[in-house]
N, C-alpha and C positions, 0 to 999 in steps of 0.2 A: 327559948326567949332570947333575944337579941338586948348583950343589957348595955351596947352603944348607943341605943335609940334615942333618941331627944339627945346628946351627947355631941354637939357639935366639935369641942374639942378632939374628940377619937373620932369625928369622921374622916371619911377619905378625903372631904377639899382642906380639911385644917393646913395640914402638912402642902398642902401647894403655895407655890409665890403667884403672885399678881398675872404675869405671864401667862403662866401654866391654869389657870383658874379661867383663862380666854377658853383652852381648849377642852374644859369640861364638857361643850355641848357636844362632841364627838361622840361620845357613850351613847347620849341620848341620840343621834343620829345612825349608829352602829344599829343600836338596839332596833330604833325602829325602820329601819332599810332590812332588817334580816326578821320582823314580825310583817310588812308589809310584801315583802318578795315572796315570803312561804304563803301566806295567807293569799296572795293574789293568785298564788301558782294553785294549791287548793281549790281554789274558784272554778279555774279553765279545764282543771280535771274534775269536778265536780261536773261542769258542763258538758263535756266530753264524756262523761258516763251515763249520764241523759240522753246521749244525742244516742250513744250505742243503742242504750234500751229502747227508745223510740224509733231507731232503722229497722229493728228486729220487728217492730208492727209494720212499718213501710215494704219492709220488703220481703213480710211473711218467714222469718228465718229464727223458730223459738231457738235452736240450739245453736249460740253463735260464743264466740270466746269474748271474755269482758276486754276492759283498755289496758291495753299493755302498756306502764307507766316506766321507765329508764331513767336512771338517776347515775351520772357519771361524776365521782365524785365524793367520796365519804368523810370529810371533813367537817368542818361547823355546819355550814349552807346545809352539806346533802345529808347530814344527819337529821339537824333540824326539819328539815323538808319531809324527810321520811317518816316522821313523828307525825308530821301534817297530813301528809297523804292517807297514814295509815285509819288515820279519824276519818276519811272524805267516805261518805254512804257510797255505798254500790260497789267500793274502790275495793279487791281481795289482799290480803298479802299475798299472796299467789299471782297479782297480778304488777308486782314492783320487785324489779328489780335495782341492784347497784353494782356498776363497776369502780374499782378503786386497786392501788397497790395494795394494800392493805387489807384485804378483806375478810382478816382474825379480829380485827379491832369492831369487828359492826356482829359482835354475837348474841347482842340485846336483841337484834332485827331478825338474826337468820332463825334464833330462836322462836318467833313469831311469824315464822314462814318465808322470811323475803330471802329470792335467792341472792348471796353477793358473791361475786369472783371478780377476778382483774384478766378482762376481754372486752375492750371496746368494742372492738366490733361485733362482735358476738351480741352486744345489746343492743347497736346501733339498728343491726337487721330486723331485734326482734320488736322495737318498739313502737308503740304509735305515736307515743309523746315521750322525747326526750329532753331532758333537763342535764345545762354544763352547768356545774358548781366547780369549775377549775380556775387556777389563778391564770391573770390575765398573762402572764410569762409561760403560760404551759398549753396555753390557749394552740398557739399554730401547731406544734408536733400531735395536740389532739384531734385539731381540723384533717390534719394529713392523715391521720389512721382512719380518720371518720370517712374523708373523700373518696366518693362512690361506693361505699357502703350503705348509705340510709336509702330508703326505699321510697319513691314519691310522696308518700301518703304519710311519712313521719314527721308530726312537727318538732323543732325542733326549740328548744324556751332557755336561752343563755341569761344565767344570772351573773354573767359576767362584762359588766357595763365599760369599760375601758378599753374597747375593741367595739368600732364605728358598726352599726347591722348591714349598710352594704359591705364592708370588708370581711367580718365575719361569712359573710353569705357567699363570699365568690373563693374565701378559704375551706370552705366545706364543698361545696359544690352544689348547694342545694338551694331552693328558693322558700324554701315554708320555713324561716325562721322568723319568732316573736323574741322582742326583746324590751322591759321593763325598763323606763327611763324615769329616774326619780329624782325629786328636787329637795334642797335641806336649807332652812331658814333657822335658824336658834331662834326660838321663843320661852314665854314663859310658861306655855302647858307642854314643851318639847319633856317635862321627866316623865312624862306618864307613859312612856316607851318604855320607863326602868323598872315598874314595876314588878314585871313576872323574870323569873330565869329561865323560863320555858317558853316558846313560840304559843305552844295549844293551851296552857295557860291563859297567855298574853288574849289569846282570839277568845277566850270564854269570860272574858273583862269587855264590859256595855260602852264602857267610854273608848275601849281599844279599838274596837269594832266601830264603830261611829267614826273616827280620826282613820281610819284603813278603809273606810270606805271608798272604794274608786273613783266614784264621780264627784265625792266634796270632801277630800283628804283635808287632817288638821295636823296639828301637832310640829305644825314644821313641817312637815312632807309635804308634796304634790306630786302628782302624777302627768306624765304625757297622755294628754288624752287620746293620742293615734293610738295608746295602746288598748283603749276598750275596741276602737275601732281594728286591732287586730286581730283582737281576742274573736269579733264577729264573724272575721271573712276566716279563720280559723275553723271556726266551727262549719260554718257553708263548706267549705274545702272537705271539711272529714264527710259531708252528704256528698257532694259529687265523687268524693273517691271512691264511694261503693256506688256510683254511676246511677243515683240516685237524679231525675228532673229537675230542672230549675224549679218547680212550679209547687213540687212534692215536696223540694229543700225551702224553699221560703215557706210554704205550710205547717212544716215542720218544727220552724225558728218561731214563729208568730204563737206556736203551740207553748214549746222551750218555755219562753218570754213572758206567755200568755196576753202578751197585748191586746189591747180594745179599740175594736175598730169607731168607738165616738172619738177616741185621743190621735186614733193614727197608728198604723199597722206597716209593718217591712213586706217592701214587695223589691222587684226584678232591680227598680232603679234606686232601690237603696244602696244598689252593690254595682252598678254598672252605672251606663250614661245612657241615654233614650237611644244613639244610635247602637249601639252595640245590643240592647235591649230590644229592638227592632229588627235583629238579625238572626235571633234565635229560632229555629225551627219547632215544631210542633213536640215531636221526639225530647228537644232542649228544653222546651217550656215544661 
């Protein structure tokens, strides 16, 4: 039992000055930029694990290896992350790994299957979605061990928003990176971020879920919406790398989605422009 409760006295803003009591909504902004980035990340690897099991019907292949999840990074982000992933269905601990200096300090995980060692590139090769949880100061010496290492087909998901996504993208060398762009307004339901000390906690809270939802964030957050629209041609991207049809991959998504064709369904020029979409050959379609 917590016998500070109703105790304003003994709380933590008593003791601040007027000043300092400005930057209280920072917690609540901490808190929920790190339940909204794991939970978002969650999502795209949830989606990515569908999309596997679904190519395995497309392309007649029962015995195919799940998604290779890389998590660069064992710090707050990539621990919390790995707590998230490890909940996502379909996801194995066999199928996540982390690199990190450190990788005595992650023996909750390795205990639970997840390999950790400190080898960038060794996970960079092996992953299909890669996640930077590095500080933005360690960002370039990571990009350089990363460049020419990632394999076309690896996306790459930087939770580190203080490095511009074309900069990042031409310091790695790669073109498939998504990156989370989030907004912070202090309000007055911005504590409800403070509620849980746990991310998977936080995501099993109705009102948490509802405020992280991507398309109508509350709580003070908002989201860049280009980033759902990343999230989509991410997914397209992971069907054509197993050189899956235009025609077989948007059947696939419409599947995903389960869209209704009375509301409106994704086809060719959801993702292209009619001339480009007019160009595609039979084989492409």
């Amino acid at each position: 039992m917590d016998l500070t409760m109703n105790l304003r006295s003994l709380g933590f803003e008593a003791g601040l000055s007027e000043p300092e009591k400005e930057l209280v909504c920072l917690r609540s902004r901490s808190a929920g930029l790190t339940v909204c980035g794991c939970g978002h990340a969650g999502f795209l690897c949830r989606l990515a694990t569908l999309v596997r099991e679904k190519l395995n019907h497309f392309t007649k292949q029962s015995h195919r290896s799940g998604l290779n999840v890389g998590i660069l990074g064992g710090g707050n982000i990539g621990k919390q992350l790995t707590k998230v992933l490890l909940s996502v269905p379909g996801l194995k601990p066999s199928n996540i790994s982390i690199s990190t200096k450190r990788p005595e300090t992650l023996n909750e995980f390795s205990k639970r299957g997840v390999e950790c060692y400190f080898d960038n590139c060794r996970l960079a090769v092996w992953a299909d979605v890669l996640f930077l949880c590095v500080l933005p100061s360690h960002l370039p010496r990571v990009c350089a061990e990363l460049h020419s290492h990632l394999p076309p087909h690896c996306l790459v998901y930087s939770f580190t928003t203080a490095v511009p996504l074309p900069r990042l993208a031409r310091l790695l060398g790669h073109s498939f990176v998504v990156r989370a762009q989030y907004d912070f307004e202090a309000c007055d339901s911005a504590d409800l971020w403070l509620r849980h000390n746990q991310v998977t906690t936080a995501l099993q809270d109705k009102d948490v879920l509802t405020a992280s939802c991507p398309l109508s964030m509350s709580g003070g957050l908002s989201l860049d919406q280009t980033w759902v629209s990343a999230v989509l041609y991410s997914v397209l991207n992971m069907c054509t790398a197993k050189r899956l049809g235009s025609k077989q991959a948007i059947q696939l998504l419409n599947e995903l989605f389960q869209t209704n064709p009375s509301t409106g369904t994704l086809t060719c020029l959801s993702f292209v422009n009619s001339s480009c979409a007019s160009t595609l050959s039979n084989s492409e379609e």
